[in-house]
C-alpha positions, -999 to +999 in steps of 0.1 A: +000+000+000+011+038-008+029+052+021+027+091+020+007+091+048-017+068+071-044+078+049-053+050+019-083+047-001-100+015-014-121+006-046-151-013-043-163-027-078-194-045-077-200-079-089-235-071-095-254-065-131-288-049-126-307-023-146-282-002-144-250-015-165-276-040-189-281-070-163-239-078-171-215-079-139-197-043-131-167-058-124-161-075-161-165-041-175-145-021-146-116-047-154-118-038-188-123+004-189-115+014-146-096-006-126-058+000-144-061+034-137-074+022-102-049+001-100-019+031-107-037+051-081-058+033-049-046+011-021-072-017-021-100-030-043-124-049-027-156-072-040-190-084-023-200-118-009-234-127-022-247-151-047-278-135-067-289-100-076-305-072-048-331-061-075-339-097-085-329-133-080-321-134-117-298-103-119-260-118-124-238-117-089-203-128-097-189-152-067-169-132-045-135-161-042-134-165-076-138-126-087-108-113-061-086-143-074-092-134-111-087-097-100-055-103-081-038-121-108-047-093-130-037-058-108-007-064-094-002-030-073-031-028-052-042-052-018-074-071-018-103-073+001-137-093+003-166-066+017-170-088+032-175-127+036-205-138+049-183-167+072-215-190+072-209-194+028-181-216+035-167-245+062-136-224+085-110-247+076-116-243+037-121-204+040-083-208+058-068-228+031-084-204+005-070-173+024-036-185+029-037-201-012-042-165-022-022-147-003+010-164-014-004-164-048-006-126-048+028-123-029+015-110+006-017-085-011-048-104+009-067-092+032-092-113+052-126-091+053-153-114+069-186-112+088-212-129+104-240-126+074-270-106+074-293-123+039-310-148+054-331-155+024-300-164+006-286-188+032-319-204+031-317-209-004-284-222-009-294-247+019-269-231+047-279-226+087-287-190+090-287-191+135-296-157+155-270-131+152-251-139+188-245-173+175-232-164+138-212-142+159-199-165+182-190-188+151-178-161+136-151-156+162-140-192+162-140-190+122-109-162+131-094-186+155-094-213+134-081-192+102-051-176+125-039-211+133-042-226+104-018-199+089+006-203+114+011-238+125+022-270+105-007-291+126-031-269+139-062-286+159-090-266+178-116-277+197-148-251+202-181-247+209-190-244+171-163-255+146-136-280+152-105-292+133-083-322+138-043-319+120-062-289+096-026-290+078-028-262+051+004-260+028+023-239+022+017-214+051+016-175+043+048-160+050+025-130+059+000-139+075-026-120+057-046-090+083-083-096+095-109-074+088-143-076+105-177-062+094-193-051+126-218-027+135-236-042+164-228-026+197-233-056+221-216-083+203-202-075+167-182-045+178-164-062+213-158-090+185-137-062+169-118-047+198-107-083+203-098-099+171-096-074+141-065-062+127-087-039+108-126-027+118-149-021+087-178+000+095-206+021+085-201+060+080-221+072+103-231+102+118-194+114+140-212+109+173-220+074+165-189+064+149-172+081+174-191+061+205-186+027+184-151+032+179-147+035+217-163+000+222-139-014+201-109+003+220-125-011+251-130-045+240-094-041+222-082-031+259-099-059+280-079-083+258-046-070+266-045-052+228-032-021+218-064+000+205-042+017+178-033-011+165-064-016+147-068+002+116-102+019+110-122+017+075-157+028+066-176+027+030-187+055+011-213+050-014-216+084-034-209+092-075-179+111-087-173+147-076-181+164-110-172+200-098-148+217-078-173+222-053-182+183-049-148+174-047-137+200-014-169+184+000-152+151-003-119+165+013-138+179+041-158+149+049-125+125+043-105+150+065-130+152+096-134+117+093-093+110+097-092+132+119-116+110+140-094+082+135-107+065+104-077+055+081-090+036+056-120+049+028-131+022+007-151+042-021-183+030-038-185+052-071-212+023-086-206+021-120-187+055-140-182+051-174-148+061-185-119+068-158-119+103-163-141+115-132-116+093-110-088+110-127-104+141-109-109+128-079-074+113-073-059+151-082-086+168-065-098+148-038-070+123-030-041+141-034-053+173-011-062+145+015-029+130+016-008+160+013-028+177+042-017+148+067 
């Protein structure tokens, strides 16, 4: 990632195809016509976890493993990031071999973004348990466990209330062992889940006051397990279009700069689906580099 300040900015490309690009995936055209030039200029991409439209069963939904792989063989400057996995999609040992496969496959440029589900309808259909949210995230927590070890140790076995694996060998190990990023808004159990396992915290941007009061649950949580608060890196979505005058794009620095200045370090930009890379052209002059240079 760049390293000009502690500020970076992700891309998120969507995997969808609705109404709006034709009913064909985003992502097959932004490969094409966007992401080299987001690939010269932003820190992360990342990609959704779902399996069928929002808009309609029927509308395309590229599968999120198979997407970042394709992409990560094809963008070599930029990190990866799911946004993020529902854990509940896929057994914790085979989500732990797929991490660790890609991340010495893309030399060290994976990031781990997983989270306890929310579609039920869709884990219904694919045939998957979808339990009450304290037990996905009680699984979910295990699912970390399990992935942690399995990167690091030759014969890792665990034992736990949900998941369990026995000699879970998973050749050849990571020799990075590729950062964890939660989804987590909830402020009873998803965000303590945080403060004590994340290496990075993906939230919603909020109103200040409520980011502001979630991000101290975190640093609690983070505290009561003997971690260093700081240590986790902050990242909210945000889902707006391209600035498209002067005057959009200083709203941008303003809201990016207030919300660093809160703490957040990592924006992971939804832009939907622009056309031709000139508006992101503008907003990496205008909008990125101000940002950066201001910190």
């Amino acid at each position: 990632m760049h390293t000009s300040s502690d500020l970076t900015f992700g891309w998120l490309s969507p995997v969808i195809g609705n109404r709006f690009s034709d009913h064909k995936p985003i992502v097959v055209y932004q490969a094409e016509h966007i992401l080299p030039t987001v690939n010269d200029h932003f820190d992360s991409i990342w990609i959704a976890d779902h399996f069928y439209g929002m808009d309609a069963k029927t509308d395309p939904f590229m599968e999120a493993w198979t997407t970042l792989t394709w992409l990560a063989a094809t963008f070599p400057d930029v990190m990866f990031c799911h946004h993020v996995l529902g854990h509940g999609y896929r057994p914790p040992a085979l989500t732990a071999k797929m991490a660790a496969t890609l991340q010495v496959l893309s030399d060290n440029r994976f990031m781990l973004g997983i989270g306890a589900g929310w579609r039920g309808e869709e884990y219904e259909a694919y045939g998957y348990e979808f339990p009450k949210p304290s037990v996905r995230f009680a699984q979910l927590e295990e699912v970390v466990e399990i992935c942690r070890l399995m990167w690091t140790e030759d014969f890792p076995t665990y034992d736990g209330a949900h998941f369990s694996i026995a000699d879970a060998c998973a050749p050849p190990l990571p020799e990075v062992v590729p950062p964890i990023c939660i989804g987590a808004n909830g402020e009873k159990v998803g965000l303590p889940l945080v403060g004590r396992q994340a290496d990075i915290w993906h939230g919603f941007a909020s109103a200040d006051e409520d980011w502001v009061r979630k991000r101290a649950i975190v640093s609690a949580a983070a505290e009561g397990a003997g971690r260093d608060p700081s240590g986790i890196t902050n990242a909210v979505t945000i889902e707006r279009a391209l600035p498209e005058t002067d005057a959009d794009s200083q709203a941008f620095v303003e809201e990016i700069g207030r919300r660093h200045d809160m703490g957040v370090n990592h924006f992971v930009m939804d832009f939907g689906h622009p056309p031709s890379p000139d508006p992101i052209l503008r907003f990496v002059e205008d909008v990125m580099g101000p940002c950066r240079g201001s910190k």
